[in-house]
N, CA, C and O atoms as CSV, one atom per row, in Angstrom:
chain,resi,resn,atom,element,x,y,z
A,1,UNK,N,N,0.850,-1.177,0.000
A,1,UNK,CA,C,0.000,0.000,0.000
A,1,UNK,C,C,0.893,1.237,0.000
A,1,UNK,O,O,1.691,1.402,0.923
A,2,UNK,N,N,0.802,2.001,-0.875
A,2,UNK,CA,C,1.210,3.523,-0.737
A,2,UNK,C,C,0.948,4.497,-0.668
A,2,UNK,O,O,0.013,4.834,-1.395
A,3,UNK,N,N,1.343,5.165,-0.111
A,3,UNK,CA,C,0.965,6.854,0.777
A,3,UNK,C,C,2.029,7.716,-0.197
A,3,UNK,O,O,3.260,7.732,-0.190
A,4,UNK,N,N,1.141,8.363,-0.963
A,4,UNK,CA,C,1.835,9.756,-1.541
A,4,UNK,C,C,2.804,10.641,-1.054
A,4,UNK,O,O,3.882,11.161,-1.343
A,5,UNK,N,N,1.751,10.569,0.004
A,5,UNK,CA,C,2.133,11.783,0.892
A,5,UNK,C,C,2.404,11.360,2.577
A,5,UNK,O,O,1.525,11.517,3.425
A,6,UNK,N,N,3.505,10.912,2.828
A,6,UNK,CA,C,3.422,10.224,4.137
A,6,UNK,C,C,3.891,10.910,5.261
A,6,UNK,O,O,4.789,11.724,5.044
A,7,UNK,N,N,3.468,10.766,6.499
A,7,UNK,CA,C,4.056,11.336,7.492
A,7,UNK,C,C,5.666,11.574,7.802
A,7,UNK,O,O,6.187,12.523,8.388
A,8,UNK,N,N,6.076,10.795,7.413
A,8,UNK,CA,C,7.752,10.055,7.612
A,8,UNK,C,C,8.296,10.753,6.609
A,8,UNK,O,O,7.748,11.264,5.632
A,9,UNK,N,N,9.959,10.722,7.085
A,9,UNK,CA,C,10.647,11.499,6.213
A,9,UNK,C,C,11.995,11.375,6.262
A,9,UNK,O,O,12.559,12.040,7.132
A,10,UNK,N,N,12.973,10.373,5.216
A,10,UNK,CA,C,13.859,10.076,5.598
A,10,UNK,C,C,14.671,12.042,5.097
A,10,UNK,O,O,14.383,12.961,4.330
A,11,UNK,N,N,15.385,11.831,5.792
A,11,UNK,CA,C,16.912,13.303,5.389
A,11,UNK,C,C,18.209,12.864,5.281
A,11,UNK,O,O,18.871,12.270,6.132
A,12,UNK,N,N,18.600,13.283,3.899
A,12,UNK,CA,C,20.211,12.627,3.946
A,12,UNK,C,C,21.019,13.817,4.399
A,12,UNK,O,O,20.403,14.832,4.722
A,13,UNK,N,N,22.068,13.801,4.443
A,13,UNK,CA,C,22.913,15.166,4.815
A,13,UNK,C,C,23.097,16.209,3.576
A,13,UNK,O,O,23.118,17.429,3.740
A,14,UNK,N,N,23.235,15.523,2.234
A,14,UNK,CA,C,22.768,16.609,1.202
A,14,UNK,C,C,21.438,17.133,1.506
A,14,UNK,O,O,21.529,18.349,1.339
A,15,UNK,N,N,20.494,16.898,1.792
A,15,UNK,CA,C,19.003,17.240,1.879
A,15,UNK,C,C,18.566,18.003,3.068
A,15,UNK,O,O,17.495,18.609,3.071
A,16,UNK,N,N,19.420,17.987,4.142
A,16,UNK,CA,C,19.129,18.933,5.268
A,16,UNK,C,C,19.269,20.216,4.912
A,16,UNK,O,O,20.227,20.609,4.247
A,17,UNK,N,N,18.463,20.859,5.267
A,17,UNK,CA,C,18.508,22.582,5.235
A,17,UNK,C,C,19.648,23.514,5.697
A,17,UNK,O,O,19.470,24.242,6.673
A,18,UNK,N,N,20.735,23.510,5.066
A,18,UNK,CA,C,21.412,24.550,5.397
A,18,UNK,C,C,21.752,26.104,5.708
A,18,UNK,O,O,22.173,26.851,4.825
A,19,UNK,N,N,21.545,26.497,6.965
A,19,UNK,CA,C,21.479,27.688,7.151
A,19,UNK,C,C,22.965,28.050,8.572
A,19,UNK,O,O,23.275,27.633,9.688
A,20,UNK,N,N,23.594,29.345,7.268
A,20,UNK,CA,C,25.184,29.808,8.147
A,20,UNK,C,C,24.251,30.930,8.799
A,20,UNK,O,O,23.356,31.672,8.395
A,21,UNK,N,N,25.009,30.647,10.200
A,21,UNK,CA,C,24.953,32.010,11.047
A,21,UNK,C,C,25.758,32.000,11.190
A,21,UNK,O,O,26.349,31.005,11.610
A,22,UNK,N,N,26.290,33.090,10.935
A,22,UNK,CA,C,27.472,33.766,11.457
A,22,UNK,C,C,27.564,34.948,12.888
A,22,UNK,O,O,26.653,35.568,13.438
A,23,UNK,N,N,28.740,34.931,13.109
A,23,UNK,CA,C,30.031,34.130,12.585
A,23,UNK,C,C,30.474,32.941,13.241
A,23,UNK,O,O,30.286,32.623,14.415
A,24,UNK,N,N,31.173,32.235,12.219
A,24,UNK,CA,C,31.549,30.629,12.118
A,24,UNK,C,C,30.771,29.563,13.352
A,24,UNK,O,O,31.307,28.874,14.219
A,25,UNK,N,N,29.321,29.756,13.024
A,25,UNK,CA,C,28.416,28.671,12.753
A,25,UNK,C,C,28.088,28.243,11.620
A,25,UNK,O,O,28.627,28.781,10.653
A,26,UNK,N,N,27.035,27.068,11.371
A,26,UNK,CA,C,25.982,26.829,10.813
A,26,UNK,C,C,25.820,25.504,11.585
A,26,UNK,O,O,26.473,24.635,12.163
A,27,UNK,N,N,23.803,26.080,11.051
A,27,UNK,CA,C,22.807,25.243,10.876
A,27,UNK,C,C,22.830,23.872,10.071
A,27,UNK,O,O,23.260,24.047,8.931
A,28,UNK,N,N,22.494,22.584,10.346
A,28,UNK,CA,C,21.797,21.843,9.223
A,28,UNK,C,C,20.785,21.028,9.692
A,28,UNK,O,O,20.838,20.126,10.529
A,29,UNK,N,N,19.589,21.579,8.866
A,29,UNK,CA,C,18.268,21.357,10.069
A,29,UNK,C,C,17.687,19.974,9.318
A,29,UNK,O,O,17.683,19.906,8.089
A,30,UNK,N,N,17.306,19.124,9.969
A,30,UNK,CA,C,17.242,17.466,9.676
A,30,UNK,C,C,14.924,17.054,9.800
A,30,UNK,O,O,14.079,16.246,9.414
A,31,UNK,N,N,15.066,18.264,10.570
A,31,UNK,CA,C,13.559,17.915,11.238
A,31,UNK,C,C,12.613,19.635,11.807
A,31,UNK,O,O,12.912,20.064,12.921
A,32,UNK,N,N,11.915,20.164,11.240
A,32,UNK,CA,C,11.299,20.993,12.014
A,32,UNK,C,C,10.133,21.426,11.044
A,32,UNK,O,O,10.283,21.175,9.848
A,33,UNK,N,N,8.784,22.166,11.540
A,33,UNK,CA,C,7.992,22.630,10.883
A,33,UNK,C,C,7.938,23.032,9.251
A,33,UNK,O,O,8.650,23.971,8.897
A,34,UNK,N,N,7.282,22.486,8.456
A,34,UNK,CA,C,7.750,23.376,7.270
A,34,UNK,C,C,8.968,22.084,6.730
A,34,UNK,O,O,9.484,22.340,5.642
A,35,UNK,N,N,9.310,21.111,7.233
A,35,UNK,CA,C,10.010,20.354,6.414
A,35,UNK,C,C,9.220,18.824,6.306
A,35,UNK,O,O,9.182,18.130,5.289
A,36,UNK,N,N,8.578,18.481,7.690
A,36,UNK,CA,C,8.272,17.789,8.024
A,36,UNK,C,C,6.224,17.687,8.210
A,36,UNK,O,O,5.540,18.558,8.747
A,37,UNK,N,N,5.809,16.659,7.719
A,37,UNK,CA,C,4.142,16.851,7.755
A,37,UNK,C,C,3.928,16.833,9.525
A,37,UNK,O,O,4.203,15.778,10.097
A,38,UNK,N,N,3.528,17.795,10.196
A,38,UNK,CA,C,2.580,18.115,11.300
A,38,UNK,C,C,3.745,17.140,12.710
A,38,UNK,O,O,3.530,16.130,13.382
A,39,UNK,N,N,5.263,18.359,12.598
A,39,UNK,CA,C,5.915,18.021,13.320
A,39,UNK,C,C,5.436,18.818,14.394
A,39,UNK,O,O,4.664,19.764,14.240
A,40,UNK,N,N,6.012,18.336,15.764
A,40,UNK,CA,C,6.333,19.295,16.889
A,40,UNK,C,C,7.799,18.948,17.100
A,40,UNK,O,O,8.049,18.855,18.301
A,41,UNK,N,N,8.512,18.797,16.563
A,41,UNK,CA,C,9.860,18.735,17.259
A,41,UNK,C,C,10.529,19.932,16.182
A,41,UNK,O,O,10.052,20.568,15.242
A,42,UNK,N,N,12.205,19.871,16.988
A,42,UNK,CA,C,12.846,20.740,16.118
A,42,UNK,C,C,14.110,20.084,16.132
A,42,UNK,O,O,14.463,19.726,17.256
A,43,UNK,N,N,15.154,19.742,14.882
A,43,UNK,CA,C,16.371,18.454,15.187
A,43,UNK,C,C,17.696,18.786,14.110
A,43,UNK,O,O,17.908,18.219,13.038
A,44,UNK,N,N,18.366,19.691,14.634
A,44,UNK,CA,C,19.445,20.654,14.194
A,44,UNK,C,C,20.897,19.840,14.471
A,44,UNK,O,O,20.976,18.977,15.345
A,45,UNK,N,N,21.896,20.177,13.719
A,45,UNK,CA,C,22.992,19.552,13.609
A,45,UNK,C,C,23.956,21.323,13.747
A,45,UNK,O,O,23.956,22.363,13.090
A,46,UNK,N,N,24.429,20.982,14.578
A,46,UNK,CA,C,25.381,22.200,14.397
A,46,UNK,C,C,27.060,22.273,14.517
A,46,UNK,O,O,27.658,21.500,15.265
A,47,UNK,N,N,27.560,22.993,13.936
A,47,UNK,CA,C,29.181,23.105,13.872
A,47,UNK,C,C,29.081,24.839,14.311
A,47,UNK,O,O,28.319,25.737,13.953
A,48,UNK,N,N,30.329,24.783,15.322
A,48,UNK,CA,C,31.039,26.053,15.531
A,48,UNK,C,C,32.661,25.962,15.311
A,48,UNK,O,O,33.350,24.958,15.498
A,49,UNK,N,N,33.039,27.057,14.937
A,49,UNK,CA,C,34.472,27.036,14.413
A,49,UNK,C,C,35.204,27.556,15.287
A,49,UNK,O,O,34.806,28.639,15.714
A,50,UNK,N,N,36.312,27.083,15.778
A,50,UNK,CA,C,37.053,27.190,16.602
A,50,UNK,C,C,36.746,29.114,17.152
A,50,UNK,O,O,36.977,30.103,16.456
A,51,UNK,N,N,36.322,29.094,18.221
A,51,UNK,CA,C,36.339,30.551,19.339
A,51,UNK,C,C,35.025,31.329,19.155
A,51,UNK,O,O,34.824,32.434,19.659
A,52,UNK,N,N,33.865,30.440,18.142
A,52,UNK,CA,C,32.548,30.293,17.816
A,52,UNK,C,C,31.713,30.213,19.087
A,52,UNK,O,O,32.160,29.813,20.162
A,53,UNK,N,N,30.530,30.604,18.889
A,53,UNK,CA,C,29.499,30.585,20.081
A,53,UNK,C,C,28.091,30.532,19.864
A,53,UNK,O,O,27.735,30.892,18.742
A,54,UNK,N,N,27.187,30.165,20.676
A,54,UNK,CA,C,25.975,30.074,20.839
A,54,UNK,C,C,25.334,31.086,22.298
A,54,UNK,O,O,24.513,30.906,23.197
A,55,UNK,N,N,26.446,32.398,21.782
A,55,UNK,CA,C,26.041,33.449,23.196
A,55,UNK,C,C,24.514,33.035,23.756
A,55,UNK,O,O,23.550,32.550,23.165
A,56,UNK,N,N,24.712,33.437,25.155
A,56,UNK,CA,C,23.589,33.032,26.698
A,56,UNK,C,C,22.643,33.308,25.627
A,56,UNK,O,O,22.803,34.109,24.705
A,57,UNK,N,N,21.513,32.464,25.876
A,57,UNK,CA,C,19.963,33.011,25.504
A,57,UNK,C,C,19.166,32.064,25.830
A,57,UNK,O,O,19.845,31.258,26.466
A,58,UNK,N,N,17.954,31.652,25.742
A,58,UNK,CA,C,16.936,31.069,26.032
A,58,UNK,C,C,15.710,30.575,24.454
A,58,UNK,O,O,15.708,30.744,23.234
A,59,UNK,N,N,14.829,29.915,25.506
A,59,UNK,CA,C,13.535,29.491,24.637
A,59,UNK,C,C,12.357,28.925,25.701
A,59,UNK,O,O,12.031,27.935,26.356
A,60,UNK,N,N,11.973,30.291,25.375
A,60,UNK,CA,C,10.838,30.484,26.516
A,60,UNK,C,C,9.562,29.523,26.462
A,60,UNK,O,O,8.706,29.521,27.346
A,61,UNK,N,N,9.526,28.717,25.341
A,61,UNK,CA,C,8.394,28.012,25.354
A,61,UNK,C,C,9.006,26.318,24.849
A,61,UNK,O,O,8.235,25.378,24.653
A,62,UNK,N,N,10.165,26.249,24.743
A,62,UNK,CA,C,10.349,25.125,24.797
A,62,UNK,C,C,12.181,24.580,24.840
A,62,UNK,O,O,13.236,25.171,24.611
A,63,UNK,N,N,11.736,22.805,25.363
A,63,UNK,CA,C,12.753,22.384,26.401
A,63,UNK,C,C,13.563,22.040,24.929
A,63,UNK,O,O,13.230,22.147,23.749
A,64,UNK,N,N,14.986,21.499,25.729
A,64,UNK,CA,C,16.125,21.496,24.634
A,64,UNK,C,C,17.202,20.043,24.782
A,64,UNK,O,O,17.393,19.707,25.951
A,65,UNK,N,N,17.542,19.625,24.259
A,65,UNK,CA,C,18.447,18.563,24.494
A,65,UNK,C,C,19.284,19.000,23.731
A,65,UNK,O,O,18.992,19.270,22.566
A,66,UNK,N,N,20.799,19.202,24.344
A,66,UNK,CA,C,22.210,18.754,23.244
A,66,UNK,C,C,23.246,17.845,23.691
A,66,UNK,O,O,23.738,17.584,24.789
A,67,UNK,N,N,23.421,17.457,22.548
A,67,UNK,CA,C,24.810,16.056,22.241
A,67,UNK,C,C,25.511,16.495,21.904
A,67,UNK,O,O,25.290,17.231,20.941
A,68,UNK,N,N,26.682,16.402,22.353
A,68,UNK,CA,C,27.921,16.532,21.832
A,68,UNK,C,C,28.559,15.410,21.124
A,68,UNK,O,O,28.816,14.309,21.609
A,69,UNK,N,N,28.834,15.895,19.670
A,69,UNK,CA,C,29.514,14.926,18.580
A,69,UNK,C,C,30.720,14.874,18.760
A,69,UNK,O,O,31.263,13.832,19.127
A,70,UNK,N,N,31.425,16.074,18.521
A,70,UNK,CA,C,33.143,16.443,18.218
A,70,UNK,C,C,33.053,17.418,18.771
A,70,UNK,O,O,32.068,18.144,18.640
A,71,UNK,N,N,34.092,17.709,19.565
A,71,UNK,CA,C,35.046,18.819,19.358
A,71,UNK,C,C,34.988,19.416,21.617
A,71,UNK,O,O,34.795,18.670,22.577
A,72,UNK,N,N,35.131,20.258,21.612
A,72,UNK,CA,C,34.985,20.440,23.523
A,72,UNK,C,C,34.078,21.928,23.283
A,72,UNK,O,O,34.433,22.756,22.444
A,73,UNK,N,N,32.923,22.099,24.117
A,73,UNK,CA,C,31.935,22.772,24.266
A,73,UNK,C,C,32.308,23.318,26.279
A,73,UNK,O,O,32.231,22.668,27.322
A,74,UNK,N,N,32.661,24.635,26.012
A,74,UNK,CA,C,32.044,25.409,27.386
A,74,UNK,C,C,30.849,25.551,27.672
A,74,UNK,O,O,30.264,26.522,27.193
A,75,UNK,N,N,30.239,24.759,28.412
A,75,UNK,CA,C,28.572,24.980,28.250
A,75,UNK,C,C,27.921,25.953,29.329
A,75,UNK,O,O,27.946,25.065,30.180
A,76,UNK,N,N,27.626,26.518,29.690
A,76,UNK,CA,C,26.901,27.604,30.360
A,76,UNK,C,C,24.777,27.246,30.791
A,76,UNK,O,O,23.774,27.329,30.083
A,77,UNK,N,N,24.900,27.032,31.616
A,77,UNK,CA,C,23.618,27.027,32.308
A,77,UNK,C,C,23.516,28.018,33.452
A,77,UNK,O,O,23.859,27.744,34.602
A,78,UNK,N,N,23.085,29.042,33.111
A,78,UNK,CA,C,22.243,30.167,34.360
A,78,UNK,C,C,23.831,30.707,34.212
A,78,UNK,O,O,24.309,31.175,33.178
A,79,UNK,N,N,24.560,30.522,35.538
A,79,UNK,CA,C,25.499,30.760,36.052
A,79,UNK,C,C,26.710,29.241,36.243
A,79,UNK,O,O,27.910,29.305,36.510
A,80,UNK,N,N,26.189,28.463,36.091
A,80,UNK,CA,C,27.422,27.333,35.980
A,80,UNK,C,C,27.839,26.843,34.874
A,80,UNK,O,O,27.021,26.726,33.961
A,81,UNK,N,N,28.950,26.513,34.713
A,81,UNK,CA,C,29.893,26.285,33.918
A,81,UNK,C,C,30.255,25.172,33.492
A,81,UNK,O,O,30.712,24.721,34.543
A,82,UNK,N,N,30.450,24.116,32.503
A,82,UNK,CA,C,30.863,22.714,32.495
A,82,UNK,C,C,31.372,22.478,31.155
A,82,UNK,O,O,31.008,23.147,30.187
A,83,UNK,N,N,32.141,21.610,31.102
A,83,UNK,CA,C,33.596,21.623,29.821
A,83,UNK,C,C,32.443,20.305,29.435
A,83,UNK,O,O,32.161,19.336,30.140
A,84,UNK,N,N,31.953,20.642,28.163
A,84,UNK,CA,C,31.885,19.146,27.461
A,84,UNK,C,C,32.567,18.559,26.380
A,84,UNK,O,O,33.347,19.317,25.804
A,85,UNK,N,N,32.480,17.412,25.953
A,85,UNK,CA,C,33.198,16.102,25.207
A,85,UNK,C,C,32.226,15.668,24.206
A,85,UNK,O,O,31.111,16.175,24.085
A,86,UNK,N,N,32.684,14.713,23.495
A,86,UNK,CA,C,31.923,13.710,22.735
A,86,UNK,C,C,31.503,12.648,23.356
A,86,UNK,O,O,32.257,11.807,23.846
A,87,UNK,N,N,29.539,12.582,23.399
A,87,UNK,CA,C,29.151,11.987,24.213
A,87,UNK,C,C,27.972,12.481,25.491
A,87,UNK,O,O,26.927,12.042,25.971
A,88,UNK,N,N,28.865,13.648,25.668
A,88,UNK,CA,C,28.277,14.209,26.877
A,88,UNK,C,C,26.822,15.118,26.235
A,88,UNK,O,O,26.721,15.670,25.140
A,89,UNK,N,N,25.960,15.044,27.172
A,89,UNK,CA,C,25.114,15.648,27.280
A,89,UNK,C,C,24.114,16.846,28.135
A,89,UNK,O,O,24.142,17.057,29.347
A,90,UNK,N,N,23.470,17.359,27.373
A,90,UNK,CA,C,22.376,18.565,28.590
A,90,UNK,C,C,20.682,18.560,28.475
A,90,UNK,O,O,20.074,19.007,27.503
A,91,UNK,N,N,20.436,18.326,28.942
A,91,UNK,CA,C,18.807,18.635,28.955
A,91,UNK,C,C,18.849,19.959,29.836
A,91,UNK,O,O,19.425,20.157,30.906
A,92,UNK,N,N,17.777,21.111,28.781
A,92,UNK,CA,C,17.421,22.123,29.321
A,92,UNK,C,C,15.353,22.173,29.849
A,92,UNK,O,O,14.696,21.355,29.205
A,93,UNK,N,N,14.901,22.645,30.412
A,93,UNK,CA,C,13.662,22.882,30.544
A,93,UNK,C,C,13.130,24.409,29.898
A,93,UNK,O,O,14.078,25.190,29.811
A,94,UNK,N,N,11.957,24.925,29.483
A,94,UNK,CA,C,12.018,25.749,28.566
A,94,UNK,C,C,12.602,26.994,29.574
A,94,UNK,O,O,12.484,26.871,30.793
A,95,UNK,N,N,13.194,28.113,29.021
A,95,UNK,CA,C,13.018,29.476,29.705
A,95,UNK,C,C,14.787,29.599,30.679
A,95,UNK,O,O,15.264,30.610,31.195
A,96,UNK,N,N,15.361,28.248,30.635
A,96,UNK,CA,C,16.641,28.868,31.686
A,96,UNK,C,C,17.609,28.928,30.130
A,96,UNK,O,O,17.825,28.385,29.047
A,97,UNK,N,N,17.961,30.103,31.089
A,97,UNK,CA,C,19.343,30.718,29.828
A,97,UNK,C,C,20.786,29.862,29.809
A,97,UNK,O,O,21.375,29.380,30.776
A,98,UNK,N,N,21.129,29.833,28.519
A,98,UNK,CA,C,22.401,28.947,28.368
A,98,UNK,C,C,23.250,29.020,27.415
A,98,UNK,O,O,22.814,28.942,26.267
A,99,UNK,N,N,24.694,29.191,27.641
A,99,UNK,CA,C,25.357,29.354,26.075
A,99,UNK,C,C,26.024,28.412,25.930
A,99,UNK,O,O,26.179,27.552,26.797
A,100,UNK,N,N,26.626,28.399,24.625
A,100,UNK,CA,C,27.395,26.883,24.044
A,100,UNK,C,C,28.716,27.714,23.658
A,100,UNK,O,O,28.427,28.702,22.982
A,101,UNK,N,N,30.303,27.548,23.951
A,101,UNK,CA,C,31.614,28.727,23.588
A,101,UNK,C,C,32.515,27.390,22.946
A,101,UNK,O,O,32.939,26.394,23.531
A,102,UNK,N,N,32.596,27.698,21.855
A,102,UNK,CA,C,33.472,26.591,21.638
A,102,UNK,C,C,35.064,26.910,21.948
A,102,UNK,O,O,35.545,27.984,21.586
A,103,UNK,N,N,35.803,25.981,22.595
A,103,UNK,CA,C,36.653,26.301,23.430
A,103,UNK,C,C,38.513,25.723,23.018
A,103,UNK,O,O,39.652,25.890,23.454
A,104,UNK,N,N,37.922,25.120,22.111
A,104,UNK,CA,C,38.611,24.012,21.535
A,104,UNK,C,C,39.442,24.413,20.269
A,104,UNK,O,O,39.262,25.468,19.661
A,105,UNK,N,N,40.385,23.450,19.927
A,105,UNK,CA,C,41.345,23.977,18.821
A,105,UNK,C,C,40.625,23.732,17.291
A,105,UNK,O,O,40.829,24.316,16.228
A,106,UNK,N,N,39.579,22.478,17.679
A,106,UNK,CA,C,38.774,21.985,16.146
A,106,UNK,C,C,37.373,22.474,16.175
A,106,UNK,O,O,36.839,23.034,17.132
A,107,UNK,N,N,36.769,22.172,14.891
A,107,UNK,CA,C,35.340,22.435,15.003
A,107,UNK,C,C,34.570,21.791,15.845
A,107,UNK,O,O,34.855,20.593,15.848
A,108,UNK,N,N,33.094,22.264,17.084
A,108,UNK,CA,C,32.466,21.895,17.428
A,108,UNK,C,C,31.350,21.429,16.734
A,108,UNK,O,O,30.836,21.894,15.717
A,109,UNK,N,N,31.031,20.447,17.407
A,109,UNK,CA,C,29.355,19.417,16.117
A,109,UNK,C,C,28.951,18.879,17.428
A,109,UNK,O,O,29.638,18.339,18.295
A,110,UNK,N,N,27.365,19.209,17.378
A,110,UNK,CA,C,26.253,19.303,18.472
A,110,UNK,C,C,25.236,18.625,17.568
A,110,UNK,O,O,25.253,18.752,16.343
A,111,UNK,N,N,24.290,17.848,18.283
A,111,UNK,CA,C,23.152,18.499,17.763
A,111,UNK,C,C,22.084,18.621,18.800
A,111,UNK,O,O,22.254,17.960,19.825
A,112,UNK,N,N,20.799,19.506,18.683
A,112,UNK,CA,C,20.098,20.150,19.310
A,112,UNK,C,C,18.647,19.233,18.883
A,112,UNK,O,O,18.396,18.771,17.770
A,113,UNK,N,N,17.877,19.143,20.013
A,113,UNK,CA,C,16.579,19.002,19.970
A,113,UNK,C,C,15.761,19.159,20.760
A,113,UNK,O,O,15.824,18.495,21.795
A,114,UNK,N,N,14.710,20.083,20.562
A,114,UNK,CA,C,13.800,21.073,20.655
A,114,UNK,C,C,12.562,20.730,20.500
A,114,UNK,O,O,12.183,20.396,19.377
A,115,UNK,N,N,11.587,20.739,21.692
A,115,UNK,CA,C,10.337,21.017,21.623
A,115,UNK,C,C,8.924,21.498,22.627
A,115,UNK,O,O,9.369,21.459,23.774
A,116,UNK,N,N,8.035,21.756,22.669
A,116,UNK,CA,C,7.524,21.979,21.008
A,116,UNK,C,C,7.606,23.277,20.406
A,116,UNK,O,O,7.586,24.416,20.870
A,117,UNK,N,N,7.738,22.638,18.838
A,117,UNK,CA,C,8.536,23.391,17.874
A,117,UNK,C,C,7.517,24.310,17.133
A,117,UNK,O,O,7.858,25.120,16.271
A,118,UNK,N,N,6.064,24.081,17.604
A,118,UNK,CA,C,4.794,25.297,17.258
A,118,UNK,C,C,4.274,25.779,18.638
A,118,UNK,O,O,3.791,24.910,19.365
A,119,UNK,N,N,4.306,26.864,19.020
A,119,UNK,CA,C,4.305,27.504,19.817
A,119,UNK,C,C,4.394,28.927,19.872
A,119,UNK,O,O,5.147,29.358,18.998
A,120,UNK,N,N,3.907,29.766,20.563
A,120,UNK,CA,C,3.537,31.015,20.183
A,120,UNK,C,C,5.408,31.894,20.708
A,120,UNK,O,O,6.288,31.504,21.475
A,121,UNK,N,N,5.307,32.934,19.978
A,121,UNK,CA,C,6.497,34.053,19.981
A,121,UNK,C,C,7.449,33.517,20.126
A,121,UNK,O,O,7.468,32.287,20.073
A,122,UNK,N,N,8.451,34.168,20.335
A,122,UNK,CA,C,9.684,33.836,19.857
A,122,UNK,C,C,10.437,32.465,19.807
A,122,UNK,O,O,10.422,31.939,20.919
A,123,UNK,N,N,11.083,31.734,18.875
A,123,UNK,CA,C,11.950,30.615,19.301
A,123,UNK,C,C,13.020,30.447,20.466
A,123,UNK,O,O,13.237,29.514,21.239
A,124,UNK,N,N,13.578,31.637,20.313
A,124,UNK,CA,C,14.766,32.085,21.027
A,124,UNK,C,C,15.071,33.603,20.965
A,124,UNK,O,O,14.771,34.373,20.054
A,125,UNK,N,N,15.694,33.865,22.059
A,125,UNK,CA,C,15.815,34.842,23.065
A,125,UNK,C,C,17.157,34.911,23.251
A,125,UNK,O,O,17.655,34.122,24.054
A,126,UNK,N,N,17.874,35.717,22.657
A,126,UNK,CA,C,19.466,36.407,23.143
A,126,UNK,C,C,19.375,37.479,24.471
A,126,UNK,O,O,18.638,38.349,24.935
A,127,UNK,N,N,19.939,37.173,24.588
A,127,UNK,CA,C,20.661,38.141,26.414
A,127,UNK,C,C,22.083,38.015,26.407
A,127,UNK,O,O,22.583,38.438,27.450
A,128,UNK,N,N,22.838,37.603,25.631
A,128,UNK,CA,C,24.476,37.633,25.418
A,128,UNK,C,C,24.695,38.896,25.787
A,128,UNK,O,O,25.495,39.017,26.715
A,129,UNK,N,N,24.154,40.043,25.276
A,129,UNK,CA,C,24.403,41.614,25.531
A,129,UNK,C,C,23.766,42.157,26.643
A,129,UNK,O,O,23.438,43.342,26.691
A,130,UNK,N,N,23.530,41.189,27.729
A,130,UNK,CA,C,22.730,41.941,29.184
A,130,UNK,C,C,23.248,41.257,30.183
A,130,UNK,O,O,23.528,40.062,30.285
A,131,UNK,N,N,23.360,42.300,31.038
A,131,UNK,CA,C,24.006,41.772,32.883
A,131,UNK,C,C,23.471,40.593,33.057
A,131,UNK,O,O,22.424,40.478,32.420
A,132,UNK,N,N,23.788,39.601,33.710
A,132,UNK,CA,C,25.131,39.790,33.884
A,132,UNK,C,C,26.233,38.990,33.357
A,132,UNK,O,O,27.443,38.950,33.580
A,133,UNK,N,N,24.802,37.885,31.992
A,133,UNK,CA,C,25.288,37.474,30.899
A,133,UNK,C,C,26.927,37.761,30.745
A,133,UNK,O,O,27.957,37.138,31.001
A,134,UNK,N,N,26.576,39.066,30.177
A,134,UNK,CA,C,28.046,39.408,29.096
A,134,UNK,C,C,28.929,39.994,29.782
A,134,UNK,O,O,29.645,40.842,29.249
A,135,UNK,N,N,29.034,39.728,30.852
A,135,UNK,CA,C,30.347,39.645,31.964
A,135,UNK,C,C,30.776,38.550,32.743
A,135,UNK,O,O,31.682,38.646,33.572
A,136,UNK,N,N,30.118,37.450,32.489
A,136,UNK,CA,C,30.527,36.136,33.071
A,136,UNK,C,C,31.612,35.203,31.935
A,136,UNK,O,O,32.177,34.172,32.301
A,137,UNK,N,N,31.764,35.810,30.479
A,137,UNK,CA,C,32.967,35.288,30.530
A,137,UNK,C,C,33.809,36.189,30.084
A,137,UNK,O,O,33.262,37.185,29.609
A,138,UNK,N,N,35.537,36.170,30.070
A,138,UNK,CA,C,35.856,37.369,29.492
A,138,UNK,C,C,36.318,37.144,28.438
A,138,UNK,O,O,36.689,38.069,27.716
């Protein structure tokens, strides 16, 4: 039996959505609204380039998981601090602030997952540029 149009959706790595933020990130988005039929999740692959960041910010309406693939991640929750590896992991709950500093001599590779991924205002929330954020590292 076949479905035209099916819920499921395989993604190869040519086929993920590539989107650079700069500077020396990018995006490659595997799973989220708009790619996927009547997702709630959100399932991002990310690289930072050596002294790259994911400055403090939040997501006020939804929780977060990241993996660490490659490379060593300064990870930042609220006010504490923790060196991650390949392997290691974080679960966030929605709304506490957190940054990702890549700390390391090679590229960092994460990936992120997020939900839920329909939900009203903003995805995310920068505060990198507010007390007392952007004085906790130097």
């Amino acid at each position: 039996m076949s479905n035209a149009n099916p819920a499921w959706r395989f993604v190869s790595f040519k086929e993920a959505e590539a989107e650079p933020v700069p500077p020396g990130k990018m995006h490659h988005w595997y799973c989220k609204p708009g790619m996927v039929a009547d997702t709630n999740l959100m399932f991002v692959r990310c690289f930072l380039e050596p002294g790259a960041a994911h400055k403090f910010h939040f997501h006020p309406k939804m929780e977060e998981i990241l993996y660490v693939l490659s490379g060593t991640a300064e990870q930042w929750v609220e006010r504490e601090k923790k060196i991650l590896g390949p392997g290691d992991s974080l679960y966030l709950p929605a709304g506490v602030i957190h940054g990702t500093y890549n700390i390391g001599k090679d590229k960092l590779e994460f990936l992120a997952i997020l939900s839920p991924a329909k939900s009203e205002g903003p995805v995310t929330v920068e505060v990198g540029d507010q007390e007392p954020w952007k004085s906790l590292r130097p």
